[in-house]
N, C-alpha and C positions, 0 to 999 in steps of 0.2 A: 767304465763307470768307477766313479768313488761311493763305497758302500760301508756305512757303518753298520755293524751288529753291536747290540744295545743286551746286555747278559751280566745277571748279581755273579756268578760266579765263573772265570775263568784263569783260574793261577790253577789247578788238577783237573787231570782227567781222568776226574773218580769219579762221573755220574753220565748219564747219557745225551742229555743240552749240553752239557758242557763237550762233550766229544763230537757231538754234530759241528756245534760253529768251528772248530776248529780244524775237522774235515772238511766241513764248507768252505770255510775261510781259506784254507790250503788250494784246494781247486778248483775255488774261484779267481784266487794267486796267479797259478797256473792260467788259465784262460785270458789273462792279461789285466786281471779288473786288481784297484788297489783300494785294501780292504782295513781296515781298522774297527778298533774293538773298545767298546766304553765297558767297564765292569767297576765291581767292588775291588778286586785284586784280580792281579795279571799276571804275566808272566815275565814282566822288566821293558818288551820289546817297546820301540820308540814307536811302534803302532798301538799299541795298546795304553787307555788312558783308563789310571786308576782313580777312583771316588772315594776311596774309602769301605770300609765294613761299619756297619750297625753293630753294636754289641747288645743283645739281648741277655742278661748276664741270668735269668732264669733259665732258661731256653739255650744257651751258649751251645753246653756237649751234645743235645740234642740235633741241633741243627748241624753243628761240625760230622755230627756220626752220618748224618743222612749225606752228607757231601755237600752242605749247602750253606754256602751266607746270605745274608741280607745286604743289598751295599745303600753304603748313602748315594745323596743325591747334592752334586757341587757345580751350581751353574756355569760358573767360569771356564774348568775344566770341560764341562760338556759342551760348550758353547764353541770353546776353541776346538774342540774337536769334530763339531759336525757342521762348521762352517760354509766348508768349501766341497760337501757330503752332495751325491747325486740322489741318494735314496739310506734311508735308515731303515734299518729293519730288528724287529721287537720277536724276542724270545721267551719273557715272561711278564708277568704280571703285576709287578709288586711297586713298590716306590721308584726306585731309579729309572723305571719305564715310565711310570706314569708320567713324571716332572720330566721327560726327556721327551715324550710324545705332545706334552703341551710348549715345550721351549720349540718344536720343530714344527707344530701347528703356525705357532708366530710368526717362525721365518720364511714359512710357504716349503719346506725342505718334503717331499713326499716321503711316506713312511707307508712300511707293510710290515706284517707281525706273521708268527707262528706258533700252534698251542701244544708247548710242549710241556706244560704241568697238569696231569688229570688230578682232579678232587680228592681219588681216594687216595694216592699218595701222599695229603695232607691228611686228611680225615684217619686212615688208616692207623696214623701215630698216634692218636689217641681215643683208638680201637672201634671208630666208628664209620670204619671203609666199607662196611653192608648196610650203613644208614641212609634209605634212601633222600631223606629231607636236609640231612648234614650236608651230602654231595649235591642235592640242588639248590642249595643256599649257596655254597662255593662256587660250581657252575656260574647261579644267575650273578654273584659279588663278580667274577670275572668279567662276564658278559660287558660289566660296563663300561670297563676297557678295551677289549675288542672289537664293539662295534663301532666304536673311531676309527677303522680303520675297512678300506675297501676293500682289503685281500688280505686273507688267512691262508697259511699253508699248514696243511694239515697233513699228517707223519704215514695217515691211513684211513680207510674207509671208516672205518670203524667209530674213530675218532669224529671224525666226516659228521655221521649218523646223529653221534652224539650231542655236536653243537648244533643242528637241525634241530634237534628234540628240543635243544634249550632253547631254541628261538634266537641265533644268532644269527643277525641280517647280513655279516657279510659273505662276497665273494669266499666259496672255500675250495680251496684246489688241494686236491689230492698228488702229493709226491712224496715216495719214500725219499728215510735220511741217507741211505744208502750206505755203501761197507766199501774202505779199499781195498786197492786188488792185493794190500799187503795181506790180507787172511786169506791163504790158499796153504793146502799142505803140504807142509815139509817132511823130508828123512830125518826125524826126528828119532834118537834115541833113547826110550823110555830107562828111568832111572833104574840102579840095581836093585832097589830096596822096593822096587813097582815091579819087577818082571814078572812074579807069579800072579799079578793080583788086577780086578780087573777095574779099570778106572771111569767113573759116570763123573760128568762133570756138571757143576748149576755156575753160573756167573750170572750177577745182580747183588742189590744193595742187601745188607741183611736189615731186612723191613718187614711188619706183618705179611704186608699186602705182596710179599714175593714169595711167601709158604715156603721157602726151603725145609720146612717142618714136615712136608709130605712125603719128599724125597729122604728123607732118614726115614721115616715110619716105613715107605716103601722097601727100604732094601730092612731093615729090622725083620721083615716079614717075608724076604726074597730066599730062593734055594738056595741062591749065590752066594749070601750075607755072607758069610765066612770067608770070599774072597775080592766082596765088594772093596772099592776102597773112593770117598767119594771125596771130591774135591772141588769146596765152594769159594768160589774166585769172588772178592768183593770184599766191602767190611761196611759196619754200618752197627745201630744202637740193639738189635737183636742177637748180637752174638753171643754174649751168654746164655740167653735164650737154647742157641741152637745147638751151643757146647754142651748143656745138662743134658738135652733131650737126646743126644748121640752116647752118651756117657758108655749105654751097655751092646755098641758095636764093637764085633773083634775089631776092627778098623778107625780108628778114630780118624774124623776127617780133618782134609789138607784145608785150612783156610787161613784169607789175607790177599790182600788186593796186588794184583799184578799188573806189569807195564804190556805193553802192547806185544812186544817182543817174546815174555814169560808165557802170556796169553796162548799164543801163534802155536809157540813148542808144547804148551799142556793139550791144548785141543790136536795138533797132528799126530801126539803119542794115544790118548784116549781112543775108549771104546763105545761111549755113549754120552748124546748129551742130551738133560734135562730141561724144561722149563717150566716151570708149575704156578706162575703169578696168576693173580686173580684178577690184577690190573695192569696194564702196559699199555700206553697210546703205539706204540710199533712192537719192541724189543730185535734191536738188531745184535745183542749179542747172541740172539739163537741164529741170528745170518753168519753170524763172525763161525759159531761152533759148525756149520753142515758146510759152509765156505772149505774149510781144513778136513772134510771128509767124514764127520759126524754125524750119525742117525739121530735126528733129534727128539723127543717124544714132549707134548705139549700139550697145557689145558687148553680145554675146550670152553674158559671160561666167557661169557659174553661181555665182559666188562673189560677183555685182555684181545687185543689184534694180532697177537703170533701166532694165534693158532691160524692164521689164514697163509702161515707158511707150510703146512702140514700138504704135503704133494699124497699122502694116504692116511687113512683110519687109523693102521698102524703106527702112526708118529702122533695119534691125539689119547690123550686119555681125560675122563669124567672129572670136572673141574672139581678140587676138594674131596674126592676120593683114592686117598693111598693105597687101599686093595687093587681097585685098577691100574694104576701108576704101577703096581709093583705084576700085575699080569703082562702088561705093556713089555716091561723091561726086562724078563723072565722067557716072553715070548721072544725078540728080538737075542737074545745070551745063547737062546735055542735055537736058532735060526741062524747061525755065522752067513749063509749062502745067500740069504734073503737080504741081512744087514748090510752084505756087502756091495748088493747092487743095487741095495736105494741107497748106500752112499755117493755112488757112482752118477744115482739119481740126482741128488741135491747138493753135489757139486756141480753139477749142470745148471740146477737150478739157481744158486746163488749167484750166476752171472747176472740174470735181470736185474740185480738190486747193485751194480756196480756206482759208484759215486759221481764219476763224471756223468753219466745217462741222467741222474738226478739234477744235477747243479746245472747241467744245459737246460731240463725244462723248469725248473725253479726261476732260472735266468727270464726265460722266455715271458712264462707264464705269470709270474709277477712284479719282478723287480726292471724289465723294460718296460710292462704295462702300467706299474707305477706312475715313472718318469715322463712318459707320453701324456698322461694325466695334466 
């Protein structure tokens, strides 16, 4: 097959759509299918065709901090690019989708979509990601783009749930985005200036809606604190934010976004990893952290799907509660014999969410049922 994906941002992979398609895209590569990519900004390659950025010049840092543009919408370029397309397939929601779902309607070209932006990741940035009316006006504003299309791929149940509630009529197939087999742990040599001190790791955008604010309150309040040393992989428009509120740890934490590589070697030297968002349609960087051998400990938020990685009680704690969070991770620091063999655990675990297992039934289950269409 000739497959486009249709995505505002793919020139970094500083956000989690943006890291899917490109894993996707990789091996679906692999399995012999040729894949091309319409976005705002790319990456140069002679497969991927750029439109342009939007400049929102109020909004500009904001949106750059979140990892996200806007891209225009340039018929020409789309046009040549989805010409000779067996299937297009839609990652968000916004303009360059929509004018690209209607130019692919015209030409009879089948299309499938998948929802990878939840409401409160929008809502959230301007502090009203517990608003339950804000998120169903987002919701249903989506919805009208969605239900053009007969199959939704959906990251997790959860998610699943969600556009049921909303009243989205189409086919929703549930498949994770999956993780490659490159996150597995390495002989990794923890730094000299790390050897006495003990490392919790969070990766994610620094955003309301990801609370890394929990996880400082938690070790602020931990026996450990004095040997905590925490290290938040990512960046985003809350970092001052989370730089003040850490100010009075003996520890100041390690953060700033890392390459896949940096990533692999912080989690196999680490001793725990966190996840405290309130919101996440998947989060497979808490796959990526117990992939490399990491006990992970996670909200139990309803609005968030990693906690349905949690293989025991002991890796959940009470969504928005730091005291727990910080008994969670007090208990496991106490327990070396315990942590060790649910690592052992969910590096077992992390084989089910392997990439190619995903992109074989994603294959199957939409984008040939597509085309047979």
């Amino acid at each position: 097959m000739k497959i486009a994906f249709v995505i505002d941002q793919y020139s970094q992979g500083n956000n989690g759509t943006t890291m899917t398609v490109r894993r996707f895209a990789e091996t679906l590569t692999a399995h012999g299918h040729e894949i091309i990519v319409i976005c705002g900004k790319g990456s140069g390659n002679e497969k991927v065709y750029q439109t342009g950025e939007i400049h929102y010049i109020a909004f500009k840092n904001l949106i750059h901090k979140q990892g996200m543009i806007f891209a225009k919408y340039n018929k020409k370029i789309v046009e040549e690019a989805i010409k000779d397309c067996d299937v297009v397939h839609f990652l968000l929601p916004f303009g360059l989708e929509k004018k690209t779902k209607k130019l692919c309607d015209k030409l009879n070209i089948p299309t499938t979509s998948a929802f990878h932006c939840q409401p409160q990741n929008i809502s959230s940035t301007a502090h009203l990601g517990k608003s339950k009316f804000v998120n169903w006006i987002l919701f249903r504003y989506f919805r009208r783009f969605y239900n053009k299309f007969n199959d939704i791929h959906c990251p997790s149940i959860m998610i699943r749930d969600e556009l049921i509630k909303h009243k989205y009529k189409s086919n929703l197939h549930v498949i994770s985005n999956g993780i490659t087999d490159y996150f597995h742990k390495i002989d990794a040599v923890r730094p000299e200036f790390l050897k006495d001190k003990i490392c919790i790791v969070m990766t994610g955008r620094y955003s309301i809606e990801k609370r890394q604010d929990l996880l400082i309150n938690a070790v602020k309040n931990s026996k450990y604190e004095n040997r905590i040393q925490l290290i938040l992989c990512g960046q985003g428009p809350w970092q001052k934010k989370l730089e003040k509120l850490s100010k009075d740890l003996t520890n100041k934490p390690m953060m700033g976004f890392h390459t896949p590589e940096e990533l692999r070697y912080i989690l196999s030297y680490s001793d725990l990893y966190v996840h405290c968002s309130d919101a996440e349609i998947e989060g497979m960087a808490c796959t990526e952290a117990f992939a490399c051998g990491l006990v992970p400990i996670i909200s139990d938020s309803k609005k968030s799907a990693t906690g349905q990685f949690a293989i025991t009680n002991e890796s959940l704690f009470k969504a928005g509660d730091y005291l727990d969070l910080r008994d969670k991770i007090d208990y496991l620091l106490d327990n070396p014999q315990r942590k060790a063999e649910l690592s052992r655990l969910y590096i077992e675990e992390s084989k089910k969410y392997l990439i190619d297992n995903c992109v074989k039934q994603f294959e199957k289950e939409i984008l040939e049922k597509a085309i047979k269409k």
